[in-house]
N, C-alpha and C positions, 0 to 999 in steps of 0.2 A: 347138617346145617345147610348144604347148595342147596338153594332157593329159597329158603324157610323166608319169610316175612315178618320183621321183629319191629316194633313198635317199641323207642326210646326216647322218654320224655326226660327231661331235662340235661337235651343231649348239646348243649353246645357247646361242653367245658365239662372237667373235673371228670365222674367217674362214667357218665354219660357218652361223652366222645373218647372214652379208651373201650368200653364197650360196643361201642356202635364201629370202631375198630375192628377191634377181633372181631367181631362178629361177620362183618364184610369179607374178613382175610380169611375167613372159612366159606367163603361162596352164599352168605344170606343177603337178602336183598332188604333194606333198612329204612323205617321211615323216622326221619329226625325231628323231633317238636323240641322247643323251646319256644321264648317272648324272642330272641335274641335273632333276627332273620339275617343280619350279615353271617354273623357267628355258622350257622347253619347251614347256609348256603356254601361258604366257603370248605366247610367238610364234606357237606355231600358231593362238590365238586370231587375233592383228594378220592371221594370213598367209587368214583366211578360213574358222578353222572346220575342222570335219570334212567337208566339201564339199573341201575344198581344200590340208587338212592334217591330219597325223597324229601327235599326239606318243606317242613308246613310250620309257621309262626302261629304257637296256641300259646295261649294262658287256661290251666287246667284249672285253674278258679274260674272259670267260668264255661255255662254248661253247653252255651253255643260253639267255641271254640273248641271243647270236647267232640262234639256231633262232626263238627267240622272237619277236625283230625281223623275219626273213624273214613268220613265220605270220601275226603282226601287221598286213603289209604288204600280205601278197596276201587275207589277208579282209578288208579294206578297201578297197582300190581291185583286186585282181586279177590285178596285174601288175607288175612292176619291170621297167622301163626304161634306168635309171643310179643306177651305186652311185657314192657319190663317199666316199673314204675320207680322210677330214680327223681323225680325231683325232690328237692325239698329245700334245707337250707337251717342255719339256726343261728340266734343270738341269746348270748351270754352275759349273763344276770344275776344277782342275790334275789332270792323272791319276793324279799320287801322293796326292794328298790327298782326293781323289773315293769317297765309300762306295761297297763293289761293289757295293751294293741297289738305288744308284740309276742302275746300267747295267740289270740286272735288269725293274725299274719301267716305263722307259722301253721296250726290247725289248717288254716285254709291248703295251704298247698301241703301240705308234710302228710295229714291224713284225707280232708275231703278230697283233694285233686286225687290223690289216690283213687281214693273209693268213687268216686263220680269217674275217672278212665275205667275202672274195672268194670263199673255197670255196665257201663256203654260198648265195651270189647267186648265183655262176656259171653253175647252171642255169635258174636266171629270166634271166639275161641273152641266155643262147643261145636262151632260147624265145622271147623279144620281138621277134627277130629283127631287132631294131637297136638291141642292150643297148651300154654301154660302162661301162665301171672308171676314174674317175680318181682317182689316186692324189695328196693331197697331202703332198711330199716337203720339199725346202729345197736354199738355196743352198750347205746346209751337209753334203747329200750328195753335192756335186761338189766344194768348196775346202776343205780341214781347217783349222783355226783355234784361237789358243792356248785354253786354257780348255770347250773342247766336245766335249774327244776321246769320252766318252761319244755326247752326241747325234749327231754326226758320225756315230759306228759306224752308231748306228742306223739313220740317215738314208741313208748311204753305203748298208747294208745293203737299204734300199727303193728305193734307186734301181737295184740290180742285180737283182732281184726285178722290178721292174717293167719294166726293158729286159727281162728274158726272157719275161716273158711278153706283151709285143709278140709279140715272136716266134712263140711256141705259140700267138696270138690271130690270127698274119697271115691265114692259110686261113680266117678264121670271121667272121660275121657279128658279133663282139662286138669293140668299138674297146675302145683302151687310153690315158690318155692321162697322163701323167705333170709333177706340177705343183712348178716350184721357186722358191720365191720366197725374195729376199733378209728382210732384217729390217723388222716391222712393229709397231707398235705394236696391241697385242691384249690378252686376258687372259692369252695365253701367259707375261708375263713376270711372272704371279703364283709362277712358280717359278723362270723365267732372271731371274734379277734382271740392273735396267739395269748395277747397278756391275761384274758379270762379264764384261759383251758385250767381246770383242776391240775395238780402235777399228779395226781393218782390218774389221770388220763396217760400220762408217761408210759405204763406196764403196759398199755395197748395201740402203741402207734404201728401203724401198719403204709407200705407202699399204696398208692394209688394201683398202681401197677398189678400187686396183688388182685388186690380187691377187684379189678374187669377181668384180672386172669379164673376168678373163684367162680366169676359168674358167667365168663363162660361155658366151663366145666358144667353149672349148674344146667345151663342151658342146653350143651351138647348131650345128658345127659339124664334132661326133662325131672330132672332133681325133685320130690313132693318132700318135702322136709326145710330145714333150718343149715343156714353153713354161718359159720361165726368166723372170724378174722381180724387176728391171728387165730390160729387154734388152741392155745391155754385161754385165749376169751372166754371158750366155754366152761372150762374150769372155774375161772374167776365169776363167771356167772352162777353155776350153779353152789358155789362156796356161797356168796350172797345173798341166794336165794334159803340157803338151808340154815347159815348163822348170821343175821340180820343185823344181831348187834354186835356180833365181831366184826361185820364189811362196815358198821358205822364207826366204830372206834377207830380201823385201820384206815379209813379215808378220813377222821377229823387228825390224827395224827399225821398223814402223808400231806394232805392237801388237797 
C-alpha cells in the first residue's frame, strides 16, 4: 500500500471516508472527491495534508468534473493506482408509488458515475501497471427486496457491469474487484430512511466499519473477484438466486 495512489469518490462521509482512512494508515496517498468540499477538505487535512492527500470537489454526473478529477490527480501525485467507485445513495419506495426521477437520480450516480470514472481512470489504471477498479455495489444487487425495486435495478445493474468487465480485465494487468455489502449504518440513510428498510434487510446488517475493513483487504490484496458482507450474504444470495420462489415466499412472509 506505501504510496499506492487511490482514488475515492464519494469519500466525504459513510463508507468512503473509513476507507480513505485505512487506506492512508497503511502509507497510500489518496485522492478525495466528493460535491461536499468542506466535508473533504477537513479529512484530507486529518489524513496528512497535501503530502498525503487530495481533496478535489467533483459531481461524477458529470463528465467535466470526471476529466477534472483525473487532471487533478495525476498533477499531484502522478499516477493513479486504484480507483475505488463508492458513491452512490438510494431511496425507498413501492414501485407504484416511487417518482420515476428517482430511478433517474440514482442511475445517474449509482451506475453512470460509475462507469463514466471507470472510462476516464481506465488508462491510468493500465499504465500503473497494477491499477484495479473496485466497485462499491450492495447486497441489494444480488437479493431483490420489497420497497427498493428502484435501488436494486441499479445495483442489480453494477453488479452485471462489473462481472463483465472482470472478464474484459482477465488478460490485463488492471484487477477488478467488486464490493457487496449488506445494511449499514452511514449517511446513506439520509435519503433510505430507516422506516422503509424491508425487515428481511435485518439478516444482513453489517458495521460500516466492516465493510472499509473488507475492502481494504480487497485492495491490499488486488482482489479480481466479488467479497459479500456479512459472509452468509453470499449464501443467502445464491439460495435466491437457485429458488426464486422460495426467496419470494420467505421475504413476503418476513417483510
Amino acid at each position: 500500500m506505501h504510496d499506492r495512489v487511490i482514488v475515492i469518490t464519494g469519500a466525504s462521509s459513510g463508507f468512503g471516508a473509513l476507507i480513505a482512512r485505512r487506506c492512508a494508515a497503511r502509507g497510500a496517498r489518496v485522492v478525495l472527491a466528493a460535491r461536499t468540499t468542506a466535508r473533504l477538505e477537513q479529512l484530507a487535512g486529518e489524513l496528512g495534508g497535501a503530502a498525503r492527500a487530495l481533496a478535489v470537489p467533483a459531481d461524477i454526473t458529470r463528465d467535466d468534473d470526471v476529466q477534472q478529477l483525473r487532471a487533478a490527480a495525476l498533477a499531484h501525485f502522478g499516477r493513479v493506482d486504484v480507483l475505488v467507485n463508492n458513491a452512490g445513495f438510494g431511496i425507498f419506495d413501492p414501485i407504484a408509488t416511487a417518482p420515476p426521477d428517482d430511478l433517474e437520480r440514482m442511475l445517474a450516480v449509482n451506475l453512470h458515475g460509475a462507469l463514466r470514472c471507470t472510462r476516464v481512470f481506465l488508462p491510468e489504471l493500465h499504465a500503473s501497471g497494477a491499477g484495479q477498479i473496485v466497485m462499491m455495489a450492495s447486497l441489494g444487487g444480488l437479493i431483490a427486496a420489497p420497497n427498493m425495486g428502484y435501488y436494486c435495478a441499479t445495483k442489480f445493474a453494477l453488479v452485471g457491469l462489473t462481472r463483465t468487465l472482470m472478464l474484459e480485465l482477465a488478460d490485463s494487468p488492471v484487477r477488478c474487484a467488486l464490493i457487496c455489502p449488506g445494511v449499514a449504518a452511514t449517511g446513506f440513510q439520509q435519503h433510505a430512511e430507516w422506516s422503509k428498510y424491508p425487515r428481511i434487510s435485518q439478516l444482513s446488517t453489517v458495521s460500516a466499519a466492516a465493510v472499509a475493513d473488507a475492502t481494504l483487504r480487497a485492495i491490499v490484496r488486488r482482489t479480481h473477484g466479488e467479497v459479500v458482507i456479512p459472509w452468509y450474504g453470499r449464501a443467502l444470495a445464491v439460495a435466491a438466486a437457485a429458488l426464486p420462489g422460495l426467496a419470494r415466499w420467505i421475504t413476503r412472509r418476513i417483510g
